[in-house]
Backbone as ProteinMPNN parsed JSONL, in Angstrom:
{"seq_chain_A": "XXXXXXXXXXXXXXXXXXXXXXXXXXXXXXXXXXXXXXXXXXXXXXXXXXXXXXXXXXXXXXXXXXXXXXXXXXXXXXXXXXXXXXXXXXXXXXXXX", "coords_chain_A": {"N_chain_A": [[0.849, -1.178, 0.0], [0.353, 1.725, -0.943], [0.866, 5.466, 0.318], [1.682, 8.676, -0.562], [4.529, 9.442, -0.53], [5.088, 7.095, 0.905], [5.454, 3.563, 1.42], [3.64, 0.953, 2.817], [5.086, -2.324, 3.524], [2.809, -5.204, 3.894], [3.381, -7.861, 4.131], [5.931, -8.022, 5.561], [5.948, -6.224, 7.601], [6.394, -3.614, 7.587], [7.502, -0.502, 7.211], [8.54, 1.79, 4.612], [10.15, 4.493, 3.365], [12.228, 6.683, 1.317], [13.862, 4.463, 0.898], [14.393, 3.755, 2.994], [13.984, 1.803, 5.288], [11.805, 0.786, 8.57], [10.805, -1.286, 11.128], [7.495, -2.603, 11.975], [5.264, -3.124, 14.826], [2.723, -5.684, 15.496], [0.897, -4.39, 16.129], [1.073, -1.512, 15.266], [1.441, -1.976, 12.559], [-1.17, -2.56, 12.11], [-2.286, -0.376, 12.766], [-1.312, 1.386, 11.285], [-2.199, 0.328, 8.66], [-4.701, 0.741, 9.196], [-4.986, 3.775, 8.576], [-3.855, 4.042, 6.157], [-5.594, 2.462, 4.604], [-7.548, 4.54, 4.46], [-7.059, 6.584, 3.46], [-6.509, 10.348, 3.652], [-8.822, 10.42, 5.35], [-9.956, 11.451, 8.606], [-9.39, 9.091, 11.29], [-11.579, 7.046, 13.074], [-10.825, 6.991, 17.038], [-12.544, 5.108, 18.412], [-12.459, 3.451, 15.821], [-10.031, 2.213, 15.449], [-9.749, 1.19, 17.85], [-11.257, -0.96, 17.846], [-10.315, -2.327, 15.38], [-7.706, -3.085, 16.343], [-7.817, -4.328, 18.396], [-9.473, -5.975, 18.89], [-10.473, -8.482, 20.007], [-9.92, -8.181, 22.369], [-11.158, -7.896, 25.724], [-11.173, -5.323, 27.407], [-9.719, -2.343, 27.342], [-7.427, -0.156, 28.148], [-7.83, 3.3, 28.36], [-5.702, 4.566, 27.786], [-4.315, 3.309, 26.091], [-4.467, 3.199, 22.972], [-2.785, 5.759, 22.236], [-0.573, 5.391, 23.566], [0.301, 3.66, 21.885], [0.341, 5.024, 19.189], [2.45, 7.277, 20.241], [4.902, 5.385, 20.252], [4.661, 4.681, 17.414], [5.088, 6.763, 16.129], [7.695, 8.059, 17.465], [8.872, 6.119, 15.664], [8.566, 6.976, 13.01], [9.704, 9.392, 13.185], [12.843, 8.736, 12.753], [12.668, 8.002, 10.582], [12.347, 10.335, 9.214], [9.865, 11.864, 9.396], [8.082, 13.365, 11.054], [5.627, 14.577, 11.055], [3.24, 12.349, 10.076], [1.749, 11.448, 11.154], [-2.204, 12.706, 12.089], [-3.259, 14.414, 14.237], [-6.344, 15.001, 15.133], [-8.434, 16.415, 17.814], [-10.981, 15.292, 19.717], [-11.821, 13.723, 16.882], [-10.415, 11.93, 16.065], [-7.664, 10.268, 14.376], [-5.162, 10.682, 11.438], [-3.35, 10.078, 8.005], [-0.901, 12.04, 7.101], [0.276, 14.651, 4.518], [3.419, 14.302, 3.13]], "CA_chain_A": [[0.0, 0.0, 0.0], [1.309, 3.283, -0.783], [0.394, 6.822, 1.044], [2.05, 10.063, -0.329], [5.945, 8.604, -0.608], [5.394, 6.074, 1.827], [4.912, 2.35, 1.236], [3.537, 0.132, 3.896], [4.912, -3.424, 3.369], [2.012, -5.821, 4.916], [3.653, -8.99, 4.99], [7.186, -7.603, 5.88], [5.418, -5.215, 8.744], [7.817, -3.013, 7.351], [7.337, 0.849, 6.38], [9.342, 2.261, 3.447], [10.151, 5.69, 2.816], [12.887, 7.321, 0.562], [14.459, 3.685, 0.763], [14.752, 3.506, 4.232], [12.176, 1.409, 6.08], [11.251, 0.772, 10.129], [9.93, -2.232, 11.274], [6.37, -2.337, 12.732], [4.487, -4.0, 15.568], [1.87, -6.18, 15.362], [-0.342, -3.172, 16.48], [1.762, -0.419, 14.698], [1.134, -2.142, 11.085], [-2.848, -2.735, 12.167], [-2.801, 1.249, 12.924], [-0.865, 1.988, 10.128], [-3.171, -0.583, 7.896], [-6.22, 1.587, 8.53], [-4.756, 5.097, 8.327], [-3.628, 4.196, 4.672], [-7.063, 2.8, 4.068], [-8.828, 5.711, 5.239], [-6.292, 8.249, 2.755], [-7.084, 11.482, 3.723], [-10.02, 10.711, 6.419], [-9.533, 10.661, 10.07], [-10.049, 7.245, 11.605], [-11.419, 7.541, 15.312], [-10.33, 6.325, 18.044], [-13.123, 3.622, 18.172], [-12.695, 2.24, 15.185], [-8.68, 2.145, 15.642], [-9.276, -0.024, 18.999], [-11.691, -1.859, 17.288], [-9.636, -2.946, 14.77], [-6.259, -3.483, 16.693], [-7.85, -5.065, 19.892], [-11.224, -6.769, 18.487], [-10.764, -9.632, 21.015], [-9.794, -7.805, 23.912], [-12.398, -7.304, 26.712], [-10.891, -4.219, 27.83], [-8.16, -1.963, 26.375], [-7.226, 1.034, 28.798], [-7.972, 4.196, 27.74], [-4.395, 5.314, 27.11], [-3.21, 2.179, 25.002], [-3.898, 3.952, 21.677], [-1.918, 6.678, 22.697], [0.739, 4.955, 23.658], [0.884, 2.945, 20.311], [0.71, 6.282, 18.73], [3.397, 7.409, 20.341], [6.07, 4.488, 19.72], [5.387, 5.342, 16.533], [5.503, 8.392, 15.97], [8.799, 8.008, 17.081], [9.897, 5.157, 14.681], [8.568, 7.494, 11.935], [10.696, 10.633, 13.094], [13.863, 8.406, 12.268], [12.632, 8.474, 8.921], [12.512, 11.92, 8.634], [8.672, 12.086, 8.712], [7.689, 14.005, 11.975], [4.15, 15.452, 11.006], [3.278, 12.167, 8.706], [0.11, 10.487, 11.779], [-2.054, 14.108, 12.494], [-4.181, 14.493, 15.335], [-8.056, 16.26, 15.747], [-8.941, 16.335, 18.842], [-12.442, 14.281, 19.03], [-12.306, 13.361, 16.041], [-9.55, 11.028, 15.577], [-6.019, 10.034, 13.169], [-5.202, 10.68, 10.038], [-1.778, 9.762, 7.434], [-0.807, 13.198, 6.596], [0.822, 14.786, 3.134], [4.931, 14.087, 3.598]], "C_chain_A": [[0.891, 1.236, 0.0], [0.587, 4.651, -0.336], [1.439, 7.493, 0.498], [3.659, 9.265, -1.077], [6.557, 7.522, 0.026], [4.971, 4.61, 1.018], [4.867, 1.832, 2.136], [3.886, -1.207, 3.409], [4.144, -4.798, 4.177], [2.703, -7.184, 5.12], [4.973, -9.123, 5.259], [6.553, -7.225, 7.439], [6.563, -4.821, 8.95], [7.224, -1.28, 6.816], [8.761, 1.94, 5.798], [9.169, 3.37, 3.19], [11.91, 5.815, 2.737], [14.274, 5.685, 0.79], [15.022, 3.13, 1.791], [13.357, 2.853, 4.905], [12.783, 1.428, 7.953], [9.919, -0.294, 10.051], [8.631, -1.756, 12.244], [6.012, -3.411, 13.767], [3.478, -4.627, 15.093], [0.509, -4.884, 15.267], [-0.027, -2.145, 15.536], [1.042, -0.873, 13.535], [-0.435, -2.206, 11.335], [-3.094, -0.951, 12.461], [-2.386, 2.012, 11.671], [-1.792, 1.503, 8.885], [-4.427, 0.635, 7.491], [-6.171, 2.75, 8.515], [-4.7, 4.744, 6.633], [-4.942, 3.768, 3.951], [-7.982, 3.832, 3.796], [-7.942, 6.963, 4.615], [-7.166, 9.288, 2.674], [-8.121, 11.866, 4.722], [-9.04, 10.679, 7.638], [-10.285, 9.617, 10.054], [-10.474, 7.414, 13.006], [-10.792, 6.566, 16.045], [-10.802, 4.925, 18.588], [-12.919, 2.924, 17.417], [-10.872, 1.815, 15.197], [-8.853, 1.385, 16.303], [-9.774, -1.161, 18.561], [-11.276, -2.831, 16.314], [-8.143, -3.192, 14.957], [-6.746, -4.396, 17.986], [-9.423, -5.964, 19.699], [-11.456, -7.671, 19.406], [-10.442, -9.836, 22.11], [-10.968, -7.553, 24.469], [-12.429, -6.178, 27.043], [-9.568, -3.772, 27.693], [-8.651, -0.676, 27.175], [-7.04, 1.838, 27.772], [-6.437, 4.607, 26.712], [-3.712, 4.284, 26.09], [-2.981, 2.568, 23.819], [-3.091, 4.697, 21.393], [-0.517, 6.593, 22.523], [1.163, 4.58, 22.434], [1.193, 3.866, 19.484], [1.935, 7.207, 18.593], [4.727, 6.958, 19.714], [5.897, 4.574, 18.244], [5.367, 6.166, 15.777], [7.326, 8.453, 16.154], [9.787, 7.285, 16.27], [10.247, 6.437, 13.241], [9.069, 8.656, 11.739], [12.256, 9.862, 12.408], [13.557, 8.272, 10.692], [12.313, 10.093, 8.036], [10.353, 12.396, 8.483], [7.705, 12.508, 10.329], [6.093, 14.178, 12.008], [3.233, 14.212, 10.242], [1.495, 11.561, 10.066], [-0.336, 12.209, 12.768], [-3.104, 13.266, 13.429], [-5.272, 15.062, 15.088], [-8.466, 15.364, 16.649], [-10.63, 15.808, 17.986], [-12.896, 13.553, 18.019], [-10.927, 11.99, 14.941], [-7.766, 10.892, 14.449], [-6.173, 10.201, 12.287], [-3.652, 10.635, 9.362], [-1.716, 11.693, 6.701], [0.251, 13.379, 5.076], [2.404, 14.633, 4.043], [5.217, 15.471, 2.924]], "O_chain_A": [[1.824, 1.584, 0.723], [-0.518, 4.769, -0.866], [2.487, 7.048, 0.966], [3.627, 8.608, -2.118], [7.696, 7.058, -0.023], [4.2, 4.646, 0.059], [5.912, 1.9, 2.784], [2.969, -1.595, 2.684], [4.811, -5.41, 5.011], [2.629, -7.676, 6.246], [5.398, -10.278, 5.247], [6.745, -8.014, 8.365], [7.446, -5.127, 9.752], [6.42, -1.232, 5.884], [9.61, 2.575, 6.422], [8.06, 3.635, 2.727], [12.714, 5.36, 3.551], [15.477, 5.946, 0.815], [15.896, 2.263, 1.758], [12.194, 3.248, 4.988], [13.815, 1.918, 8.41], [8.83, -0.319, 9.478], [8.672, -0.826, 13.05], [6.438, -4.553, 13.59], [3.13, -4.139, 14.017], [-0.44, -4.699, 14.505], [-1.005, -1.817, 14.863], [-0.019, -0.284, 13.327], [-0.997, -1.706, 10.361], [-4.211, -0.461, 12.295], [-2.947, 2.984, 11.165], [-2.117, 2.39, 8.096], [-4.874, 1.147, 6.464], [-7.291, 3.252, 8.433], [-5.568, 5.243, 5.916], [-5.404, 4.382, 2.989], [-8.953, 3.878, 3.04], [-8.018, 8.101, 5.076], [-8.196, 9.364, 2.005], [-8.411, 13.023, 5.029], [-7.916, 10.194, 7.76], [-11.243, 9.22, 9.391], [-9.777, 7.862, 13.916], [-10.323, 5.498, 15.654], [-10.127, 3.986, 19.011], [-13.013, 1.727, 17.686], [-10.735, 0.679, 14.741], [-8.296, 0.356, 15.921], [-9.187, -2.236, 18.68], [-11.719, -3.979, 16.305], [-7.398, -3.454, 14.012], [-5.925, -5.156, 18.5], [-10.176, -6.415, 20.562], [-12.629, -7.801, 19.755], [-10.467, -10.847, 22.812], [-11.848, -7.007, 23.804], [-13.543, -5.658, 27.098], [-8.539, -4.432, 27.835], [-9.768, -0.17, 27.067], [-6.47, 1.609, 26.705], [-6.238, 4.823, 25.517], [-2.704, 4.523, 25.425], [-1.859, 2.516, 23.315], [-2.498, 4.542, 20.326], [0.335, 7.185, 21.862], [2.185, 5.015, 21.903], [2.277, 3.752, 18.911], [2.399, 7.736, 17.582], [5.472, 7.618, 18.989], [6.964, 4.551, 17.631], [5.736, 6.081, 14.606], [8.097, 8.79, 15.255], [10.984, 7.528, 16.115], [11.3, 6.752, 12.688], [9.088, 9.181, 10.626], [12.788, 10.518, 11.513], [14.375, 8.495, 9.799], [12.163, 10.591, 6.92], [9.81, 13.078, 7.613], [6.688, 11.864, 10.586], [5.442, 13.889, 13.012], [2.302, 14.735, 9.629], [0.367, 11.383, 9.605], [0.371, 12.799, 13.584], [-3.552, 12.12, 13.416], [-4.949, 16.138, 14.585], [-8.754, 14.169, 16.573], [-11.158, 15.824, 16.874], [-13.936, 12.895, 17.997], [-10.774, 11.541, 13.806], [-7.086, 11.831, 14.035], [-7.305, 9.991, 11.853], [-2.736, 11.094, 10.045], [-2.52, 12.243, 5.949], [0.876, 12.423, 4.616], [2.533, 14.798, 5.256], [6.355, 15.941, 2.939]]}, "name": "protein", "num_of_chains": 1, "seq": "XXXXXXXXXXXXXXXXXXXXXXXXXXXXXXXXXXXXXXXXXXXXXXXXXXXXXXXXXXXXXXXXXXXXXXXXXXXXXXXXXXXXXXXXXXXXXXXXX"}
């Protein structure tokens, strides 16, 4: 799947930009999965847990967050700081590189 200059490789759980990739988590590539689906929308926050934790009973509030985080920072080593945006209430989105 490609976003912008990015390529997500799904059965690597690998993300590729300018020839440099960063491996993903299990969770990371399922968050990254439905941002590149969703080019250009936000994704909320429900349907993000929903589709990274479907067969959990209960997933603390902050877990998305966190996943968010870790990578966010994988994807600064690729030079791509601004690339997962935020709106408040209204969820994620893969931004222009």
């Amino acid at each position: 799947m490609q976003q912008n200059h990015c390529e997500l490789l799904l059965d690597a759980a690998k993300l590729k930009f300018n020839e440099e990739t960063i491996d993903l988590t299990h969770t990371e590539l399922q968050i990254m999965h439905s941002l590149f689906q969703n080019k250009g929308k936000f994704v909320s926050r429900n349907a993000l847990i929903e589709k990274c934790w479907e067969s959990e009973h209960f997933i603390d509030d902050n877990t998305l967050a966190v996943n968010i985080t870790r990578l966010r920072k994988k994807l600064q080593k690729l030079g791509l700081t601004d690339f997962i945006e935020t709106k408040k209430n209204v969820g994620y989105r893969v931004g222009d590189v």
